[in-house]
C-alpha distance (Angstrom), angle and dihedral (degrees) to the residues before:
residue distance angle dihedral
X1 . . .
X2 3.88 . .
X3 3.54 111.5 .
X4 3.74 118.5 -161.7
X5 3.97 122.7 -152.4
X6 3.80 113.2 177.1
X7 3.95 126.9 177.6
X8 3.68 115.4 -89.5
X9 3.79 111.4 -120.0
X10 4.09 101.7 -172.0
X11 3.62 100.6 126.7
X12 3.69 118.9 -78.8
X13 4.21 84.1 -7.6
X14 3.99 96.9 144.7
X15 3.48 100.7 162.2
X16 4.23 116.5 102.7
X17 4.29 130.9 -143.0
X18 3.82 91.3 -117.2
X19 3.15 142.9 1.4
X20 3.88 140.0 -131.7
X21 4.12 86.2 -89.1
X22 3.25 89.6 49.5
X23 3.68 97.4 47.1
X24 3.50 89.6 54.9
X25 3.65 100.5 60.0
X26 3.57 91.7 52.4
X27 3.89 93.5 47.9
X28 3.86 93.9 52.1
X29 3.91 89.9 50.5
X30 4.01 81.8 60.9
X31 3.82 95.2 -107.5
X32 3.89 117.5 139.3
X33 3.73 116.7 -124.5
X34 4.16 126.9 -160.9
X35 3.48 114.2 -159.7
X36 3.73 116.7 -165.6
X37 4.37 104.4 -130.0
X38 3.37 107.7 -90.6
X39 3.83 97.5 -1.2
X40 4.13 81.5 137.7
X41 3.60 101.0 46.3
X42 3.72 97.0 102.1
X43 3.28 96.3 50.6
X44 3.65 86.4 52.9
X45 3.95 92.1 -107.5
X46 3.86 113.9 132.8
X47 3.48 133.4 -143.6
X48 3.65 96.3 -115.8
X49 4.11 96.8 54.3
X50 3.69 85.1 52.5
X51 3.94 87.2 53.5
X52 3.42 89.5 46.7
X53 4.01 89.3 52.3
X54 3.87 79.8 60.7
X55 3.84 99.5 -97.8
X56 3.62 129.0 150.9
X57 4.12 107.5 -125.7
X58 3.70 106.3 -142.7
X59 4.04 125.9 -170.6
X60 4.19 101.7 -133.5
X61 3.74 138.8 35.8
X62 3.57 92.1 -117.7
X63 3.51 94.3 66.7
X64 3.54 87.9 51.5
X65 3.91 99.9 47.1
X66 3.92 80.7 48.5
X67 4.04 88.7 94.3
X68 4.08 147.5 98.6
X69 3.96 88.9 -115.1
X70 3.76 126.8 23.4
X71 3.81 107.9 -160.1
X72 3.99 109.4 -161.7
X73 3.99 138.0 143.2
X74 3.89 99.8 -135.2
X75 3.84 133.3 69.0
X76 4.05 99.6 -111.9
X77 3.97 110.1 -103.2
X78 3.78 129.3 -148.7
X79 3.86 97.7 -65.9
X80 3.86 92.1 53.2
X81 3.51 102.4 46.0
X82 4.27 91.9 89.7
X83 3.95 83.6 64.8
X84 3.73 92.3 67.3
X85 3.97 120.9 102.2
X86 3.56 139.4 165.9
X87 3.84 90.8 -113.0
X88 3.95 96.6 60.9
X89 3.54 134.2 91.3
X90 3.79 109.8 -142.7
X91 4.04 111.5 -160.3
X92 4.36 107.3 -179.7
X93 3.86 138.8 109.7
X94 3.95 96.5 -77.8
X95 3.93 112.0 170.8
X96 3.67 102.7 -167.3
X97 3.88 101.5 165.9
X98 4.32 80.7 77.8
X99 3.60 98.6 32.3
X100 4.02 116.0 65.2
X101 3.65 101.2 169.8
X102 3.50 103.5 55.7
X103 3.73 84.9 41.8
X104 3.64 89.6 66.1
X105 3.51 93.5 43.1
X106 3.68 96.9 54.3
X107 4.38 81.1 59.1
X108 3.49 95.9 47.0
X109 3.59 87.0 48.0
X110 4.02 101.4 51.4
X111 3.93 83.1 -132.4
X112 3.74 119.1 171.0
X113 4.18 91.4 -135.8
X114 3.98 105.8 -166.0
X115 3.68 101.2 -171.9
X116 3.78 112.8 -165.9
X117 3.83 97.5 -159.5
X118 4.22 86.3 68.6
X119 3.96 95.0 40.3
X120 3.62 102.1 113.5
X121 3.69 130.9 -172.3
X122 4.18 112.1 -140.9
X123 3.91 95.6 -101.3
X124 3.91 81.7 58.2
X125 3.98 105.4 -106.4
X126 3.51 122.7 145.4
X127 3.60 95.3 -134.1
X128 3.97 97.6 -177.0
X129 3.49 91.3 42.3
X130 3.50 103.2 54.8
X131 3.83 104.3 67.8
X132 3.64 83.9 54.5
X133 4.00 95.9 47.9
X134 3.67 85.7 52.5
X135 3.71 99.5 55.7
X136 4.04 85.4 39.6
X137 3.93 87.3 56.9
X138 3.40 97.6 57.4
X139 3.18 112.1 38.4
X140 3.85 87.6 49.1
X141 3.95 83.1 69.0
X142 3.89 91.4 50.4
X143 3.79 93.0 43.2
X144 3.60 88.4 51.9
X145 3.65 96.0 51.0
X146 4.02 92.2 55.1
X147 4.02 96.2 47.5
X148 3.75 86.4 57.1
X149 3.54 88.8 60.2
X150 4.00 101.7 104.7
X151 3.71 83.6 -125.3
X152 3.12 97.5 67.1
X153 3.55 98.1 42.4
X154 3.62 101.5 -94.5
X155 4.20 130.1 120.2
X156 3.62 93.8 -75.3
X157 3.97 87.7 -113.8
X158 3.78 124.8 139.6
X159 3.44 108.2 -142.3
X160 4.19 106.5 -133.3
X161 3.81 84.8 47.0
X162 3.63 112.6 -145.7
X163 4.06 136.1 -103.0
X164 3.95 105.5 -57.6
X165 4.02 90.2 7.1
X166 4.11 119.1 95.8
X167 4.21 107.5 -123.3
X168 3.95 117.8 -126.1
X169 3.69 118.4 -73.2
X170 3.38 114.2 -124.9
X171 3.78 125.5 -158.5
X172 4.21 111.7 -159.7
X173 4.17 114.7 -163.5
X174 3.32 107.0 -145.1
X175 4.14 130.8 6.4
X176 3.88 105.6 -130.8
X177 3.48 130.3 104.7
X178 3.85 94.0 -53.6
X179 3.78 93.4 40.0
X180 3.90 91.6 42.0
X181 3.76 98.1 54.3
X182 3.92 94.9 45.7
X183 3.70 85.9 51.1
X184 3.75 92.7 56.7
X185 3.54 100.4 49.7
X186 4.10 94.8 40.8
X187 3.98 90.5 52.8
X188 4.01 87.6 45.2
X189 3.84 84.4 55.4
X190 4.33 89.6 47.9
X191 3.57 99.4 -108.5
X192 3.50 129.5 149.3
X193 3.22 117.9 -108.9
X194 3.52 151.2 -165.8
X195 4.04 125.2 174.3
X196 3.87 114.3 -159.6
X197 3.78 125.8 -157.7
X198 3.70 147.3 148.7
X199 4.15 94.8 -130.4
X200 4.19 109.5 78.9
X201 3.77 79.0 -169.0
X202 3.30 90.0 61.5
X203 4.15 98.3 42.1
X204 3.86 86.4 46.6
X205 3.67 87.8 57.5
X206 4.25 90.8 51.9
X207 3.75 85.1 44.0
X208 3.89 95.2 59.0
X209 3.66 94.9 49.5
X210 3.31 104.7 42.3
X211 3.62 102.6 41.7
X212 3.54 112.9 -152.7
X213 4.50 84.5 -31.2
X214 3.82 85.7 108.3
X215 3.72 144.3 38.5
X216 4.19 116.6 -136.3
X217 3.94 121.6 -163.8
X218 3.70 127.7 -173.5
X219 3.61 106.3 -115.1
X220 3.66 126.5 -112.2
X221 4.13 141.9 115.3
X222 3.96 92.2 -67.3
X223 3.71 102.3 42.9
X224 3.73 87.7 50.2
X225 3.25 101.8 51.9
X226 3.89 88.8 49.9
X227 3.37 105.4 51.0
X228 4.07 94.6 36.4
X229 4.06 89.9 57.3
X230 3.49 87.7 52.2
X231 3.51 101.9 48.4
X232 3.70 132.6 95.1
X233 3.74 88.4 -161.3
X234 3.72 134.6 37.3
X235 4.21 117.5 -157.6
X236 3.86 103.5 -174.1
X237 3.57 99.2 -158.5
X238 3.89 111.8 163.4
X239 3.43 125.8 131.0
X240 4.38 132.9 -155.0
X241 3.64 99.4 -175.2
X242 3.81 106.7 -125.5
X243 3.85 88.8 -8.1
X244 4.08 146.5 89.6
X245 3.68 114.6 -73.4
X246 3.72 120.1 -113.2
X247 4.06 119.7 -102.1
X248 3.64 101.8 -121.0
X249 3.82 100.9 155.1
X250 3.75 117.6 49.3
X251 3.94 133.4 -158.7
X252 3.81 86.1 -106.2
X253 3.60 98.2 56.8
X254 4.00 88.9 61.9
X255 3.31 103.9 80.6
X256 4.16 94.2 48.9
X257 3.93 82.3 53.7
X258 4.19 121.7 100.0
X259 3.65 101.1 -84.2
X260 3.73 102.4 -117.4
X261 3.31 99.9 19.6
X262 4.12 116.4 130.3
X263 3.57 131.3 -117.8
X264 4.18 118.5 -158.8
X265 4.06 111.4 -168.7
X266 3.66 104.1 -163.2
X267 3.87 73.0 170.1
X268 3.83 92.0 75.2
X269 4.14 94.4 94.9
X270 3.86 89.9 63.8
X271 4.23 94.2 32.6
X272 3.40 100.7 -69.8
X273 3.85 124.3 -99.7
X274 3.93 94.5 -108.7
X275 3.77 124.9 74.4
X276 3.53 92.2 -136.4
X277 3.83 98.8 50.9
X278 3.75 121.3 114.0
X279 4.41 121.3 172.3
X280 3.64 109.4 -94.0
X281 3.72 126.0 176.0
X282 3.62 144.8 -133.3
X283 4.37 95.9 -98.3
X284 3.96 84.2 57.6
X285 4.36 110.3 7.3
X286 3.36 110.2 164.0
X287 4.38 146.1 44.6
X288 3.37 141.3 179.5
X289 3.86 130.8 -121.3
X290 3.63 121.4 170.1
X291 3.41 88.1 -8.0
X292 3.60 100.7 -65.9
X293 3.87 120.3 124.0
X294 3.91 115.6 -120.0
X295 3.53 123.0 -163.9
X296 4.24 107.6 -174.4
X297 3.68 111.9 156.4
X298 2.97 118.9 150.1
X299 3.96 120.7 -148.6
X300 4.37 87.2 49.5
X301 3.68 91.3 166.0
X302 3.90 93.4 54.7
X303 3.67 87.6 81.6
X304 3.73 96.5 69.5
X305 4.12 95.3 35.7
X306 3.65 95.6 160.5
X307 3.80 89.4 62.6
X308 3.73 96.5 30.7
X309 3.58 88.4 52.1
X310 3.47 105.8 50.0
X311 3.95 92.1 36.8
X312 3.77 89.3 54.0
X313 3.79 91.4 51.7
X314 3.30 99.7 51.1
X315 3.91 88.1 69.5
X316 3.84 102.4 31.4
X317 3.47 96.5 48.1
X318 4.14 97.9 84.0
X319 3.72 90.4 50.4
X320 4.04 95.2 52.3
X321 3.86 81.6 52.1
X322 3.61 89.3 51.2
X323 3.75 93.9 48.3
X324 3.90 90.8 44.7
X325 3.46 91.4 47.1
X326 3.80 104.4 51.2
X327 3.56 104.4 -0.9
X328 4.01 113.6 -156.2
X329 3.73 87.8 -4.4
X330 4.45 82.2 69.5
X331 3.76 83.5 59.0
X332 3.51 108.0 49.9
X333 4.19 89.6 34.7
X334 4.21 92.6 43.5
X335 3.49 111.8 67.5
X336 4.39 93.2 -161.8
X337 3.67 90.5 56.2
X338 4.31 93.4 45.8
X339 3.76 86.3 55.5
X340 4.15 84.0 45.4
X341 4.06 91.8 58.1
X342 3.46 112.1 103.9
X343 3.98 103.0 164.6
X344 3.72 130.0 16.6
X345 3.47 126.0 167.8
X346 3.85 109.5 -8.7
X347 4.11 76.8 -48.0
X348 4.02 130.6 112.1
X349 3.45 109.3 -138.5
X350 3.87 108.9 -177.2
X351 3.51 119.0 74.3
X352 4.12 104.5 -151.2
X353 4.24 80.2 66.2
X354 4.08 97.3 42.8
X355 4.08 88.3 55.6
X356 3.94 86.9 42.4
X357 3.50 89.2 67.1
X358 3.99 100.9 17.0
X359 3.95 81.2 -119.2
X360 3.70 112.4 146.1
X361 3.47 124.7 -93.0
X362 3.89 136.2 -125.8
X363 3.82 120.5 -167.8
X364 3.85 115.3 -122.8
X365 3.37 100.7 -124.5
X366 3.78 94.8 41.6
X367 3.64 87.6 55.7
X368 3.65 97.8 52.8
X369 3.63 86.5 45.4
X370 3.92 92.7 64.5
C-alpha cells in the first residue's frame, strides 16, 4: 500500500503521524511510504532518518495526500480539505461532534475518516486516546500554574503556596485519564484539590491512591458550583466518547467565580465543557471574560511534540500496520478500529457525531457491508 504522511500545519501543531520507527516497519513489510520534507522536524525527526527508514522524501503535501492511507495527528483544516477523496483512508485525531464543516466535507468527499479518539478496544479503553489524555492532564496543571501568574493575567497565586500561606485550590471536571493525570501532578505540586465526577467507581479509585492527598465529589449542579467558585483554577476534564461535551459551566457562573482565577478546557476538542469556551491556539492561547482567564487551545500536546509524538506512536502504530496490511478488510475484521470509523462512503458511521448534528446515522458494520 502507499502510505501518505504529510506535515501538520495547525498552528504551532509540531507533532508528526509516524515516526522513523514506524516508517520502518511499514517499509520492511514492502509498503511504500511518502513523507512530506520535514514533516518530522518538530518532533526532532529528520528527513534523512526517515530516508533511512526507507521513505521517499517528497517536496509538497499534495504528493503526500496523493496515497491509499494518510497517517496524520490533526483533524484536516480548511486548506486540506481539497486533498480528500473517496478512495483514501484517512487515519488522525478528528473530533467531529465540534467540528461541522469538516464533517461535511469528509461526506462530500467519500473519505474513509478513522478517528483514533472513538477507536475502542472491547473492555472500553480508548487506546489512541490515552497517551494523548495523559500529556493533556498534565500539562493542564502546569498551564494553570503560569496563567495565575499576575503577569499573565491570572490571581497572582502560586499554586504550592508557601510556609504560613494556603496553595491554590484547584477544581478538576471530570476524573478519567485527563482528570487523573492533572490531579497527579497538581497534588505533587501541594495543591488542594478536589476531582469531580459522575462515576463513585471512579472517585473510589482517586480516593485509594491518594489517601486523604485529594478531595472527590460526585458531580452534579451544586457540587460544581461549589468547588468552581472556590477555585483558582478550573481543569475541564470530561469526556463523551465520539460525542459533544457536556456544558457544565455557564456564562452566569463567571462572575461568582475568583476574579483572576484560570480556567483550562481540555474539553475544547469535543466543544469544550464551559459555555464560554472557544479553541484558541498556541500563537495567541488564552482570553478573558468576566475577568476569568481561559486557556482553550486545542492541540495541548503539540507543545511538547517530541513526547507527544513518540507517546502517540507507541499506541497507533499496530493499527497503521493493520490498515497497511489489509486495508478495509482491518476494519470490518478489527473490532477497535470499526468503533474508530467515523465516515465511509458519503456515510457517517458513529452515532455520538450523527446526534451532534441530528444528521442521520449509518451503522459501521452495515456500511462496510454495502
Amino acid at each position: 500500500m502507499l502510505i501518505g504522511l504529510p506535515k501538520e500545519i495547525k498552528d504551532n501543531e509540531n507533532r508528526v503521524g509516524m515516526t522513523a520507527g514506524v516508517v520502518s516497519s511499514l517499509t520492511r513489510q514492502g509498503h511504500q511510504v511518502r513523507v512530506q520534507s520535514g514533516a518530522g522536524l518538530g518532533s526532532s525527526i529528520s528527513d534523512a532518518e526517515y530516508q533511512a527508514a526507507g521513505a521517499e522524501i517528497v517536496e509538497t503535501a499534495a504528493e503526500a495526500w496523493t496515497a491509499q492511507l494518510v497517517v496524520k495527528v490533526k483533524e484536516p483544516i480548511d486548506l486540506e480539505y481539497p486533498y480528500l477523496r473517496d478512495d483514501l483512508i484517512l487515519f488522525t485525531y478528528l473530533h467531529l461532534a465540534s467540528n461541522k464543516p469538516l464533517t461535511d466535507a469528509l461526506l462530500n468527499a467519500g473519505t474513509t475518516g478513522i478517528a483514533y479518539e472513538t477507536v475502542q478496544t472491547n473492555s472500553g479503553q480508548l487506546p489512541l486516546l490515552i497517551p494523548m489524555s495523559e500529556v493533556a492532564g498534565r500539562m493542564a496543571t502546569l498551564v494553570g500554574a503560569t496563567y495565575l501568574q499576575k503577569s499573565h493575567g491570572g490571581r497572582g497565586v502560586l499554586i504550592s503556596g508557601v510556609p504560613a500561606v494556603a496553595p491554590a485550590k484547584v477544581a478538576i471536571l471530570g476524573g478519567g485519564i485527563v482528570g487523573s493525570n492533572a490531579a497527579r501532578i497538581a497534588v505533587g505540586l501541594g495543591a488542594e484539590v478536589t476531582v469531580l465526577d459522575v462515576s463513585h467507581e471512579r472517585l473510589k479509585y482517586l480516593d485509594d491512591i491518594y489517601r486523604g492527598q485529594l478531595q472527590t465529589r460526585s458531580s452534579n449542579e451544586y457540587t460544581i458550583e461549589e468547588a468552581v467558585y472556590h477555585a483558582d483554577l478550573v481543569i475541564g476534564a470530561v469526556l463523551i466518547t465520539g460525542g459533544r461535551a457536556p456544558c457544565l459551566i455557564t456564562r452566569a457562573m463567571l462572575p461568582n467565580m475568583r476574579q483572576g482565577s484560570v480556567i483550562v478546557d481540555v474539553a475544547v476538542d469535543q466543544g469544550g465543557c464551559v459555555e464560554t469556551t472557544r479553541p484558541t491556539t498556541h500563537s495567541n492561547p488564552t482570553y478573558k471574560i468576566d475577568g476569568i482567564v481561559h486557556y482553550c487551545v486545542t492541540n495541548m500536546p503539540g507543545a511538547v511534540p517530541r513526547t507527544s509524538t513518540f507517546a502517540l506512536n507507541n499506541e497507533t502504530a499496530l493499527y497503521t500496520l493493520l490498515l497497511a496490511n489489509n486495508g478495509l478488510d482491518a476494519v470490518r475484521n478489527n473490532p477497535a478500529l470499526q468503533h474508530g470509523l467515523n465516515t465511509y462512503r458519503g456515510l457517517l458511521t458513529h452515532e455520538a457525531v450523527a446526534n451532534a448534528f441530528a444528521l442521520p446515522y449509518t451503522a459501521a458494520a452495515q456500511a462496510l457491508a454495502m
